[in-house]
C-alpha positions as CSV (number, residue, x, y, z in Angstrom):
1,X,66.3,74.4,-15.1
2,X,64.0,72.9,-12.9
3,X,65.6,71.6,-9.6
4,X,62.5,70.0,-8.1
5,X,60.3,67.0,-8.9
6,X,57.6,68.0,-11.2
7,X,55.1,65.7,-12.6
8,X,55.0,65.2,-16.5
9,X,52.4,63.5,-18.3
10,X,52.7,60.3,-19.5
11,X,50.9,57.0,-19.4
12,X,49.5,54.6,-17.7
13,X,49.6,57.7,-15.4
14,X,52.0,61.1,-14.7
15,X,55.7,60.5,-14.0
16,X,57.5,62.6,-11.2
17,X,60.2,63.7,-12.9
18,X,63.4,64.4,-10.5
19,X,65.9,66.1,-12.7
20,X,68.5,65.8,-9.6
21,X,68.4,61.6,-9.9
22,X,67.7,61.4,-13.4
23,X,70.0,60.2,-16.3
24,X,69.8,59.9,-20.2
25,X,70.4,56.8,-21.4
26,X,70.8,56.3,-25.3
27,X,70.5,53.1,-26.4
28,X,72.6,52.1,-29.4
29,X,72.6,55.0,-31.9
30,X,75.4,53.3,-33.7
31,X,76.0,53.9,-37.7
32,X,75.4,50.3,-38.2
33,X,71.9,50.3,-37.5
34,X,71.0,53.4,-38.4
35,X,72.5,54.4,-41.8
36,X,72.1,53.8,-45.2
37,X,74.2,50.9,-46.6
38,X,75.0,49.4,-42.9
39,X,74.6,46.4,-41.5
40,X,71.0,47.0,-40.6
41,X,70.1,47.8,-44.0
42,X,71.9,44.8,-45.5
43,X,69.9,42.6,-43.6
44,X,67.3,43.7,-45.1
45,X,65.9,46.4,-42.7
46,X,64.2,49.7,-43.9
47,X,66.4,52.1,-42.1
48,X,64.0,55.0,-42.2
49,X,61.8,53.3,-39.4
50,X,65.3,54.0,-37.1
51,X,66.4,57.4,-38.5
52,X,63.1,58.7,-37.5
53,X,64.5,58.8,-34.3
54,X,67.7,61.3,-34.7
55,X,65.6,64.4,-34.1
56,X,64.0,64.2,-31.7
57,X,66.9,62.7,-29.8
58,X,69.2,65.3,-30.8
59,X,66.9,68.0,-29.7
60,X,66.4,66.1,-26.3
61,X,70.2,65.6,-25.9
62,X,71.1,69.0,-26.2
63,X,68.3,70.2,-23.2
64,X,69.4,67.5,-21.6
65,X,73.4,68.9,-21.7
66,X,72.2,72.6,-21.6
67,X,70.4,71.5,-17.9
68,X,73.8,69.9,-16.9
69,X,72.7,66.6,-16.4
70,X,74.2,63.2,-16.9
71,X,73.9,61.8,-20.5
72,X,74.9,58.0,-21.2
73,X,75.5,56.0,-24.4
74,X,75.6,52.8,-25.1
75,X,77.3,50.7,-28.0
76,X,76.3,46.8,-29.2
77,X,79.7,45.3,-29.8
78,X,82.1,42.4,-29.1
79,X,85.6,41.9,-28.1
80,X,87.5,41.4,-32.1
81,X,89.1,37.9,-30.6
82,X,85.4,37.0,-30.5
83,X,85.5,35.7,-26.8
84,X,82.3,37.2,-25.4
85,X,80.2,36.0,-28.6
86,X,78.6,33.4,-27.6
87,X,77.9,30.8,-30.5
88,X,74.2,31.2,-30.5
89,X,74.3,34.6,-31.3
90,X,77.3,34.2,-34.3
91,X,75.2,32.0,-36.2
92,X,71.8,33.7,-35.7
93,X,69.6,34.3,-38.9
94,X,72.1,32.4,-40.7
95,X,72.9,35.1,-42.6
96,X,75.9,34.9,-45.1
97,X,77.2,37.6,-43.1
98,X,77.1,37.9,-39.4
99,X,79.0,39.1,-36.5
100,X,82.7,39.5,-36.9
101,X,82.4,39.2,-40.2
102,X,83.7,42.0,-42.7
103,X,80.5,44.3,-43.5
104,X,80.1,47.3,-45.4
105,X,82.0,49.8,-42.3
106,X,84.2,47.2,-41.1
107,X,83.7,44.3,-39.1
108,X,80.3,43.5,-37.9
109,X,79.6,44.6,-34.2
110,X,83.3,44.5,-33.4
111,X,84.1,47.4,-31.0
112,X,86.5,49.9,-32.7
113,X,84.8,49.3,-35.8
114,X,83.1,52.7,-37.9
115,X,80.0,50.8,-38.0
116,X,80.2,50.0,-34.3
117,X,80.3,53.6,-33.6
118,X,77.9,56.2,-32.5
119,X,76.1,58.4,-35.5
120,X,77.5,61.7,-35.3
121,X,74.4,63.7,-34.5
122,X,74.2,62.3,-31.5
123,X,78.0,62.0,-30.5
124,X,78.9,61.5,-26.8
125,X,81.2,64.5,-25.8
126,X,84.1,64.2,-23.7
127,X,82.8,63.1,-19.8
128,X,79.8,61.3,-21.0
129,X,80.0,57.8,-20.3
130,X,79.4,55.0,-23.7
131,X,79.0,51.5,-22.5
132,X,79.7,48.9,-24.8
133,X,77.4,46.1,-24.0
134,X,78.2,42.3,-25.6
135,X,74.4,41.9,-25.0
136,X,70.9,43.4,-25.4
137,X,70.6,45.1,-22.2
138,X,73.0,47.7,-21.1
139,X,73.0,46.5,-17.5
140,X,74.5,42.4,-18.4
141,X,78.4,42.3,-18.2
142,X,78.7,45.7,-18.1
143,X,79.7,48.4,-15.2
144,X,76.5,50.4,-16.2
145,X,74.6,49.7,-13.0
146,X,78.0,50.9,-10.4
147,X,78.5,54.0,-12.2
148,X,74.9,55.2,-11.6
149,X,74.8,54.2,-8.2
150,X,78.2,56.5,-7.6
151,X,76.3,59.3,-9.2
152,X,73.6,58.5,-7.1
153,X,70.8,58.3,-10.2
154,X,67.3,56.4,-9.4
155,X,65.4,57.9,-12.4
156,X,66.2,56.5,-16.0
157,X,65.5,58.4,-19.5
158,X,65.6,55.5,-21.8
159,X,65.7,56.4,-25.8
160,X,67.6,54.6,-29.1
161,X,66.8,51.8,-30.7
162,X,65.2,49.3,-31.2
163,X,62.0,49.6,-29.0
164,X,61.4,46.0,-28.7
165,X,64.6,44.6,-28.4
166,X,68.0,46.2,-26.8
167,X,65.5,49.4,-24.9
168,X,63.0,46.9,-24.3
169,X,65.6,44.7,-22.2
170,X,67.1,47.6,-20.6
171,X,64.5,49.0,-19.5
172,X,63.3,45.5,-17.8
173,X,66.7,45.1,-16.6
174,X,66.7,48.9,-14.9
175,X,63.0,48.2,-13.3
176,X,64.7,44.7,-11.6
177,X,67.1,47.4,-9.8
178,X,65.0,49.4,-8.8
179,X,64.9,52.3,-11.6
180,X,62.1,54.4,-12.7
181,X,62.2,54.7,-16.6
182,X,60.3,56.8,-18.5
183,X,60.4,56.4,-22.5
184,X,59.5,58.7,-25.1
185,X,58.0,57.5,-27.7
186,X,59.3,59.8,-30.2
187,X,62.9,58.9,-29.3
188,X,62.9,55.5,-30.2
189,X,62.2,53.2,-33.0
190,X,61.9,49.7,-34.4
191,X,62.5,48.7,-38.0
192,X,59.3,47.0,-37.7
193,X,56.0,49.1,-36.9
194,X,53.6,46.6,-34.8
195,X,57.2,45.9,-32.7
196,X,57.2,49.7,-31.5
197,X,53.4,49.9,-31.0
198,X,53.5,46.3,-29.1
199,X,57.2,47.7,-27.5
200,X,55.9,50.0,-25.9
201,X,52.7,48.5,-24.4
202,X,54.7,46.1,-23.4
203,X,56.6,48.9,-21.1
204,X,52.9,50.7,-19.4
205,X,50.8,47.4,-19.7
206,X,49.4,46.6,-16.3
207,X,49.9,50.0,-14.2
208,X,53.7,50.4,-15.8
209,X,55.0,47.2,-15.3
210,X,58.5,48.4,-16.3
211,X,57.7,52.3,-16.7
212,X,56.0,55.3,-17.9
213,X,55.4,55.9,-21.9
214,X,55.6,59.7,-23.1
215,X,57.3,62.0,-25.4
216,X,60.4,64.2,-25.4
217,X,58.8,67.5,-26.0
218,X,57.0,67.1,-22.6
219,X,60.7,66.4,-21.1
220,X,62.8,69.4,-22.7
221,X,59.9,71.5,-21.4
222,X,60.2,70.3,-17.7
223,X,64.2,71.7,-18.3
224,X,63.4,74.6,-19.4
225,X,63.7,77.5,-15.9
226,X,61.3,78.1,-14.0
């Protein structure tokens, strides 16, 4: 593996890539967004737009644990007493069902829950940290931002979905403490098409506002030894 910084392309202009201060952070690859006859779906949602994504993040995530570096997971979901859900967010969409509610894996967003729970293609292994996050970005109410400080990380991977929402936020959050992100295209996804093309200009626009834009192949490359 690569132990220096090497710059990888990517827009608005090359990222400096610093496998030594750099973590992968997977943003809510749970089985009730992503597979057929979950949540997602029964909302409504073409799930293919997500699943898309599973390749390419699978491939990434097994460089990524081959080089030895730190890999991170996080996990939408609420306390089952409901006390971190706040009321705006119960009775969003006004959907018959919401969260907390029984869906078709259990019930809705509750952690513990099969639905709640990461697909197994891309299943943490023992030692790599899964935040579960009561909000859309991985850094509110959650212990995210200590435990990369104590392994001393200033560089953020950021994949999962969806682009414009929960890795959108994240991403914002991680730039307001001072992280470089750089996302790969390829490795995330949106059920809705113009949300990932506006997603992720949202993420370069203006110099790269919030970070760099790319694709994974260009990353699992740069692991690869020298």
């Amino acid at each position: 593996m690569n132990t220096k910084a090497i710059e990888i392309a990517a827009e608005p202009y090359p990222f400096l890539f610093d496998p030594a201060v750099c973590a992968l952070l997977i943003i809510d690859m749970q089985r009730d967004f992503l597979e057929p006859g979950g949540f997602g779906e029964m909302l409504g949602n073409d799930v293919s737009q997500l699943r898309r994504t599973i390749e390419p993040n699978r491939r990434l995530l097994a460089a990524w644990r081959e080089a030895g570096l730190l890999a991170m997971h996080t996990r939408e979901g609420h306390r089952a007493d409901l006390a971190d859900l706040p009321p705006c967010k119960k009775i969003r969409g006004r959907a018959a069902q919401s969260i907390g509610d029984s869906g078709p894996m259990g019930r809705i967003l509750i952690r513990g829950e099969a639905g709640q729970d990461i697909i197994s293609e891309l299943y943490p292994l023992p030692g790599e940290p899964v935040i579960d996050k009561p909000g859309k970005g991985a850094f509110w109410a959650t212990d995210l931002h200590a435990i990369l400080q104590h392994k001393g990380i200033r560089q953020l991977v950021v994949t999962g979905v969806t682009t414009e929402v929960c890795v959108n936020t994240t991403v914002r959050e991680a730039n307001d403490r001072g992280y470089d992100c750089y996302v790969p295209e390829d490795c995330v996804g949106s059920y809705y098409p113009e949300f990932q093309d506006y997603g992720l200009r949202m993420i370069k626009a203006q110099g790269g506002i919030f970070g760099w834009v790319g694709r994974s192949d260009t990353l699992i490359a740069a692991l690869k030894p020298i």
